[in-house]
C-alpha atoms as one frame of an Amber mdcrd trajectory, in Angstrom:
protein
  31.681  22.586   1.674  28.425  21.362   3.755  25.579  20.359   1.854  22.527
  22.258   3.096  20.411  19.215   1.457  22.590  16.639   3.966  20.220  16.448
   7.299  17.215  15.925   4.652  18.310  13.426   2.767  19.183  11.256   6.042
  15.946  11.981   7.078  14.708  10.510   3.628  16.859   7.460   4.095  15.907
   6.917   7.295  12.198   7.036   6.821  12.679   4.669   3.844  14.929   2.148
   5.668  12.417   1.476   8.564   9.287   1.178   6.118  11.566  -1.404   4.201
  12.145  -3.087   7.669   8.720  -2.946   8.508   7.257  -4.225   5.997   9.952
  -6.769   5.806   8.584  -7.979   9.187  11.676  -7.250  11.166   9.652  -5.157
  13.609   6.463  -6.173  14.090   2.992  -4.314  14.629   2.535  -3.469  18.535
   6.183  -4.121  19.239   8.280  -1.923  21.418  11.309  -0.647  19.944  13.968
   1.861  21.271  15.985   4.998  19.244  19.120   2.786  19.413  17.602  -0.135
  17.916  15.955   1.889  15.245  19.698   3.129  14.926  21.466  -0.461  14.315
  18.123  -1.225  12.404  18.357   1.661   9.937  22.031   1.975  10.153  21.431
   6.014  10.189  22.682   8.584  12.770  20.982   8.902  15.903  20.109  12.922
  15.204  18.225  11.320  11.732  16.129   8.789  14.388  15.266  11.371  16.105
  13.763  13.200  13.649  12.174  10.734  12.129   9.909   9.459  15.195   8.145
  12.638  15.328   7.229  12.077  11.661   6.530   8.227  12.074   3.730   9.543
  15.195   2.513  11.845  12.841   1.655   9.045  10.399   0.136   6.970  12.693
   2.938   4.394  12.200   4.537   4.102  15.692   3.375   5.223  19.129   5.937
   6.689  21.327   4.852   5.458  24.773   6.357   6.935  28.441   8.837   4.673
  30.056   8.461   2.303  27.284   9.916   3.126  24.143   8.473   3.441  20.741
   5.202   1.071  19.752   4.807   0.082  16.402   1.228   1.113  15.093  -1.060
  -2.122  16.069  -2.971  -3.852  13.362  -6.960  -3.538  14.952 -10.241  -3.188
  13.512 -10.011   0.997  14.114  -7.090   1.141  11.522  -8.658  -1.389   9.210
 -11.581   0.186   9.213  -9.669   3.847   8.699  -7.731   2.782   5.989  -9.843
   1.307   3.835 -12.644   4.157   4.057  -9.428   6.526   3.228  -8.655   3.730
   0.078 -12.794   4.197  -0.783 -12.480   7.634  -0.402  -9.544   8.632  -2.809
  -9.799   5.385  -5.305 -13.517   6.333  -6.205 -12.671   9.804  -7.340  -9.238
   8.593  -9.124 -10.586   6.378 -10.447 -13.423   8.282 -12.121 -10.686  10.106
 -13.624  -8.954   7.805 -14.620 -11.438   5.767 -16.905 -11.610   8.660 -18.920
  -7.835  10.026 -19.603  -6.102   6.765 -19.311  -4.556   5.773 -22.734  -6.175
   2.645 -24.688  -2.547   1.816 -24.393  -1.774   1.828 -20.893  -5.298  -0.398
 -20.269  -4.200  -2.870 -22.863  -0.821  -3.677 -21.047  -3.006  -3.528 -17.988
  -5.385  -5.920 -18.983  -2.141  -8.265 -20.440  -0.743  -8.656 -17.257  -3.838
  -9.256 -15.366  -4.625 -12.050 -17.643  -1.274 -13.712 -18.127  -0.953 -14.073
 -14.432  -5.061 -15.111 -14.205  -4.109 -17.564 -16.568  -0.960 -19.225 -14.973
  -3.239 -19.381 -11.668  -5.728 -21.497 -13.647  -3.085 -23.855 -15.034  -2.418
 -24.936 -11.323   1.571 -22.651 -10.989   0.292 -20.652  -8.329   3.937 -21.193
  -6.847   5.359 -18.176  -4.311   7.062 -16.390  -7.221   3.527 -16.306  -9.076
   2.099 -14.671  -5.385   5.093 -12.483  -5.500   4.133 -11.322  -8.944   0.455
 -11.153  -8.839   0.824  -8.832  -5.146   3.324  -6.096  -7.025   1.148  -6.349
 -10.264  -2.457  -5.787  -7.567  -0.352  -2.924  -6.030   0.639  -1.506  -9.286
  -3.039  -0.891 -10.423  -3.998   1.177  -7.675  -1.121   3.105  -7.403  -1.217
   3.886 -11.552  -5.011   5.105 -10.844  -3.966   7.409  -7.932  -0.551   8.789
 -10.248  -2.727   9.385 -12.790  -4.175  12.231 -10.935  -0.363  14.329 -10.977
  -1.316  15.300  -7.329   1.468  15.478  -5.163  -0.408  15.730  -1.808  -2.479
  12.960  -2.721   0.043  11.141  -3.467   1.688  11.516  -0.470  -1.325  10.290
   1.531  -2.010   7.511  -0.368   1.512   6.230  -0.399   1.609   6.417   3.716
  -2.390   4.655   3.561  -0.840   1.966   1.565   1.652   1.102   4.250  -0.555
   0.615   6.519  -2.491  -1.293   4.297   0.453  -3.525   3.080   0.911  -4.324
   7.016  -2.805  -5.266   7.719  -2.584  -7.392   4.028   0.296  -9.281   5.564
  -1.954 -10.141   9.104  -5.221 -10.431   8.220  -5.612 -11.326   4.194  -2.177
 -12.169   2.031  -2.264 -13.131  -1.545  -1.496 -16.569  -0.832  -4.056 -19.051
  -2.565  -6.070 -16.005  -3.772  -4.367 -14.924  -7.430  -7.193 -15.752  -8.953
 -10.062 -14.243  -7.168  -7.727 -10.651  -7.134  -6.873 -10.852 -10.922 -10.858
 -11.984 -11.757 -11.894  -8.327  -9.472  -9.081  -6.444 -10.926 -10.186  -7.621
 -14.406 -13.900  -6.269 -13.426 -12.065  -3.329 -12.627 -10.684  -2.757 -16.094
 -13.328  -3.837 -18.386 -15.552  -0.595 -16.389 -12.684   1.478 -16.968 -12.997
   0.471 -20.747 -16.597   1.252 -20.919 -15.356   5.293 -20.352 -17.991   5.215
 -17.954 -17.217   7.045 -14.569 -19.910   5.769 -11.942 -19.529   2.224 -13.573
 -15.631   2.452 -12.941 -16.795   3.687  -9.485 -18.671   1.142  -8.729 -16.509
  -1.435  -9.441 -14.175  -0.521  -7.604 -16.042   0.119  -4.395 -17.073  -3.405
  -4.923 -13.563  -4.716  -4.675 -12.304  -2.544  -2.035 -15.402  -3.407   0.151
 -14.750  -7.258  -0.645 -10.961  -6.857   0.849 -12.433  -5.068   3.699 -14.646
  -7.964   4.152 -11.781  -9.888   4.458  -9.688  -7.849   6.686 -12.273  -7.752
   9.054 -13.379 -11.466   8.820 -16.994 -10.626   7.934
């Protein structure tokens, strides 16, 4: 019997597969790319490509160009600046939220693994698997602030933001060398969410988002 559900779920795989292999670095921001690779990239039906581009244009991830092919989304200052106003944008009002339904719990464990890996960084380990650590546990944060808000559509956008975001981290500003300074401005993060305070979690974190802007931008 045919499964209704079938041409969606390929869609779903395929959309995951080439944000795995793009933020994997096996296409690279402003290359050109063509339905057939995408197909022996992805390893998904041609129809499922084809469906997907429309939705990768839409997203601002890929470029279909006449007589060319498919560009992948470049990394300049327009998007930079884009993405992290959308970032300011929806992390201020999370994350005014958040300070004050969060569980003493959930900030406790947050705080624990912000400081164990501050701590390692300070003892000189800063090795790759450290980096590795520190980038999923920077990610985490944000992303636990923007769940916290049970909004699907937000979600949504944020999740496709952060892509982009995770792209311009890997060009312009990685994690290499920098576990400290993240886990010290994520720390500042969570001791103004302690204080229950909204504006003072707000501020905070427009301090740290503008400071990574900063950086992406090479001011």
């Amino acid at each position: 019997m045919d499964d209704g559900n079938e041409p969606v779920r390929l869609r779903e795989k395929a959309y995951a597969s080439f944000t795995e292999h793009l933020l994997a670095r096996d296409i690279n921001p402003g290359q050109f790319v063509s339905q057939r690779q995408l197909v022996a990239m992805t390893g998904m039906p041609l129809g499922a490509i084809r469906e997907l581009v429309p939705r990768l244009e839409a997203e601002g991830l890929v470029k279909t160009i006449p007589q060319r092919g498919i560009q992948i989304a470049h990394i300049d200052l327009n998007l930079i600046r884009e993405a992290f106003q959308f970032r300011l944008f929806m992390e201020k009002e999370a994350i005014a939220l958040f300070c004050v339904s969060a569980s003493d719990e959930l900030l406790a464990r947050l705080r624990k693994e912000h400081e164990d890996t501050l701590e390692e960084a300070l003892q000189g380990k800063e090795t790759p698997e450290l980096e590795l650590r520190a980038q999923t546990i920077d990610w985490n944060l944000h992303e636990t602030i923007i769940d916290s808000l049970e909004n699907g559509i937000i979600g949504r956008a944020y999740r496709i933001n952060a892509i982009k975001m995770r792209l311009i981290n890997q060009e312009r500003f990685r994690i290499t060398g920098r576990v400290v300074p993240v886990m010290r401005e994520h720390l500042a993060i969570l001791t103004a969410i302690e204080t229950r305070d909204p504006q003072t979690a707000m501020d905070a974190m427009a301090v740290h988002i503008s400071n990574a802007r900063n950086l992406a931008l090479k001011l």
